[in-house]
C-alpha positions as CSV (number, residue, x, y, z in Angstrom):
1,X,50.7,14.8,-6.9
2,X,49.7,18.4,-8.1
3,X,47.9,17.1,-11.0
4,X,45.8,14.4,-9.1
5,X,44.8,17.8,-6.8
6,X,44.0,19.4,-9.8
7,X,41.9,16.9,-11.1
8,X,39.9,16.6,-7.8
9,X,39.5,20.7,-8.1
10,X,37.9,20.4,-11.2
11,X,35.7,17.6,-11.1
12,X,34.3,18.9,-7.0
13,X,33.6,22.3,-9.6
14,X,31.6,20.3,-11.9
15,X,29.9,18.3,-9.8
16,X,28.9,21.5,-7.8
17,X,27.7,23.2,-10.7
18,X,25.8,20.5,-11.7
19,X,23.9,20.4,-8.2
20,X,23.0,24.0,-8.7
21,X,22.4,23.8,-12.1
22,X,18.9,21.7,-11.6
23,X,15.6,23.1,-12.1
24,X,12.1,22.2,-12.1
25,X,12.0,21.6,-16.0
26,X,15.3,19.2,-15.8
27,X,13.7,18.0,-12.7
28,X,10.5,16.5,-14.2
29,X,12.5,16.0,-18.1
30,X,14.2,13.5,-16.1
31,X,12.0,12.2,-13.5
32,X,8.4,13.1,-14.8
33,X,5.7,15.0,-13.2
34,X,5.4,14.9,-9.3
35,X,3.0,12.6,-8.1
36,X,0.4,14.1,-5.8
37,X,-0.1,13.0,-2.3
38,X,-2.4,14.0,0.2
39,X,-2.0,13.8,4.2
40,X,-5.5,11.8,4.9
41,X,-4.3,11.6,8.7
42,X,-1.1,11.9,10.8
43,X,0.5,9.0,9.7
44,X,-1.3,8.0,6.0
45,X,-0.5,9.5,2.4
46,X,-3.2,9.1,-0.3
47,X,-2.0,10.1,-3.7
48,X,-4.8,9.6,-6.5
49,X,-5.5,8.9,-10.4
50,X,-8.0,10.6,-12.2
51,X,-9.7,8.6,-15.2
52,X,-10.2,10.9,-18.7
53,X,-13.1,12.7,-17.1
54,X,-11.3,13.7,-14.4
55,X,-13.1,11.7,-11.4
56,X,-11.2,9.3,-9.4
57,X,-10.2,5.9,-10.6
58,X,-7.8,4.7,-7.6
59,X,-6.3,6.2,-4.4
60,X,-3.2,4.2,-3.0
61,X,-2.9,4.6,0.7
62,X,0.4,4.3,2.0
63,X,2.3,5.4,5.2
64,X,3.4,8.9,5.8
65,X,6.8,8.7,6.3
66,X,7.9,12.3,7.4
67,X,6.6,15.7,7.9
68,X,8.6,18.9,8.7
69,X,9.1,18.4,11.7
70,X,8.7,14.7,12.4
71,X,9.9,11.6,11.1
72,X,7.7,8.0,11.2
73,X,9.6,5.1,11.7
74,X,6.6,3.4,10.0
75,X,6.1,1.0,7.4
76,X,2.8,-0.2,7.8
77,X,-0.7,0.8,7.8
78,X,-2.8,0.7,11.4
79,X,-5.6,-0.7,10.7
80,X,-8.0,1.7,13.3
81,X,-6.5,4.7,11.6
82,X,-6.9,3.4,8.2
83,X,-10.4,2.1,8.7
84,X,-11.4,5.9,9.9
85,X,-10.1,7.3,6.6
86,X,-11.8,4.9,4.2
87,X,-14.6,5.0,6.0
88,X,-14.1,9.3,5.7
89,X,-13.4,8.9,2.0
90,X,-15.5,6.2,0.9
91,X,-18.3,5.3,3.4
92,X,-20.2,1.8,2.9
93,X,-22.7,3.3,1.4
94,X,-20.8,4.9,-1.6
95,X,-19.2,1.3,-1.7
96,X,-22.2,-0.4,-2.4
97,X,-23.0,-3.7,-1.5
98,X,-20.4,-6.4,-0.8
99,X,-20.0,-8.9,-4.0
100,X,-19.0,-11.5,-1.8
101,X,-17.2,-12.4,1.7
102,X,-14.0,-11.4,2.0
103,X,-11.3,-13.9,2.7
104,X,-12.3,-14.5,7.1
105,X,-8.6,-13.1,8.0
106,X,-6.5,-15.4,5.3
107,X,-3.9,-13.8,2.4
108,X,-3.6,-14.6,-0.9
109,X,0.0,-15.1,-2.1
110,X,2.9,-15.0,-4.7
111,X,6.6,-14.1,-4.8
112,X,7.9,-11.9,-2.2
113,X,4.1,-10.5,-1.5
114,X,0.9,-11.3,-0.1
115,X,-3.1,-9.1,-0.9
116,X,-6.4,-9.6,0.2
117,X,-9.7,-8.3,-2.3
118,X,-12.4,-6.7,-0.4
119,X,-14.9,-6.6,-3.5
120,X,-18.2,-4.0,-3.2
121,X,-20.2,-3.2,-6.0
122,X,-18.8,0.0,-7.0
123,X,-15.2,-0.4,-5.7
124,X,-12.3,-2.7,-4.8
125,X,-10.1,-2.2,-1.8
126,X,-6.7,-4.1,-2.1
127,X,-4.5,-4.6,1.3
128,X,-1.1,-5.5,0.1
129,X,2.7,-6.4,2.3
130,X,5.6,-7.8,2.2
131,X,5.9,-11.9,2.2
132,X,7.8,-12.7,5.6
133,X,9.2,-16.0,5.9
134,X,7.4,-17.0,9.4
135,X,3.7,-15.9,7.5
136,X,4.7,-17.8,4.7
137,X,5.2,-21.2,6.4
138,X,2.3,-20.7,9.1
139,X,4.9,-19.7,12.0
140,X,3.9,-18.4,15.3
141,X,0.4,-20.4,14.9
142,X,-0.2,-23.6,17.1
143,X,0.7,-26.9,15.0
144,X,-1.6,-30.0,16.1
145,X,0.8,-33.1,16.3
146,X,-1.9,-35.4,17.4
147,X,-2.7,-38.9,15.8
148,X,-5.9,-38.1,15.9
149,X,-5.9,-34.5,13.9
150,X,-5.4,-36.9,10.7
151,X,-8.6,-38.9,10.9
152,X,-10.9,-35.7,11.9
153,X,-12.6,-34.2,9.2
154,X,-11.2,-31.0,8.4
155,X,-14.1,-28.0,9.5
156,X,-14.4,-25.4,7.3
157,X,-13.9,-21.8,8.1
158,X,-17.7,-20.4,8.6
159,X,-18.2,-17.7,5.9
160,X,-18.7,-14.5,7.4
161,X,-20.6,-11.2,5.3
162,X,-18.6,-8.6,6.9
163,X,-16.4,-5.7,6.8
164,X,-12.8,-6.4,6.8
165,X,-12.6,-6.6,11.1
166,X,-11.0,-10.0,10.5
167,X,-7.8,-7.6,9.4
168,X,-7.6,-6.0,12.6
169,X,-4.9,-7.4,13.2
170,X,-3.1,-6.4,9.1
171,X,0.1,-5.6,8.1
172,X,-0.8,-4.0,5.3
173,X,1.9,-1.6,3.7
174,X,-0.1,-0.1,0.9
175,X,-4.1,-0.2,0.5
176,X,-5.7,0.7,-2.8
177,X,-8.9,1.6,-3.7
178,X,-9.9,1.0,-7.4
179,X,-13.4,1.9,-8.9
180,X,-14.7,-1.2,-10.5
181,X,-16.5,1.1,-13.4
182,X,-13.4,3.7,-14.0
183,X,-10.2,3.0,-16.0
184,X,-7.6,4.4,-15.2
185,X,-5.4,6.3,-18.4
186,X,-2.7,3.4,-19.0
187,X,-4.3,0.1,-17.3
């Protein structure tokens, strides 16, 4: 029994020494460089890349999930607070024109996620969440089961040239914003 006490004695020394032994140099060897991120609002982080000339090639927007003396139980984006910032950071008219409508309030989707494009001229901003199960199979929307809904010609959504309003209602969990005419080092 002494030398299983032992044992424990050493190894609780090593793995102490260890923990104390870190610095910023191991740190960042391991790990890389920190990534920088930038409180755009109480409850948003933006951290940004820089193309080779040192301008801004994409922000990702993302919830702010603590500060020092409060923690967010958040995980997604509002929309009224995000639509302040990006229209802060980059108003319409530093968007340019819109290259098309946007999607009138529908998701694109793959594996395990879902995105919307909202395409300007100078600049792409990307919603993107999670894929639940009920928005996957249409759940919680109102299901026609009429005989007649079969012979109706299906309507087609109206195309709307707007701002993304028809998001209002988003869970978005990360936003980017990409400029259509920067590269980004490594894309």
């Amino acid at each position: 029994m002494k030398l299983i006490a032992k044992v424990a004695i050493v190894m609780t020394v090593f793995n102490v020494v260890s923990a104390f032994g870190q610095s910023r140099m191991k740190i960042e060897a391991k790990f890389g460089r920190p990534v920088n991120a930038y409180k755009v609002s109480e409850r948003i982080w933006m951290s940004p890349e820089y193309a080779s000339d040192g301008k801004v090639c994409r922000m990702t927007f993302y919830p702010r999930r603590f500060s020092s003396t409060t923690t967010y139980l958040i995980s997604q984006l509002s929309f009224n607070e995000f639509r302040s910032v990006i229209d802060a950071i980059v108003p319409v008219g530093i968007r340019g024109p819109q290259k098309g409508p946007f999607g009138n309030g529908h998701w694109n989707a793959s594996d395990g996620g879902r995105w919307v494009n909202f395409v300007y001229e100078r600049l792409t901003i990307t919603y993107v969440a999670g894929l639940s199960v009920n928005a996957a199979l249409g759940m919680g929307e109102p299901v026609s089961l009429s005989d007649n809904e079969g012979t109706k010609e299906q309507e087609k959504p109206k195309r709307i040239n707007e701002d993304f309003t028809l998001y209002g209602d988003s869970t978005a969990e990360i936003v980017t914003v990409q400029w259509n005419d920067r590269k980004c080092p490594g894309r």
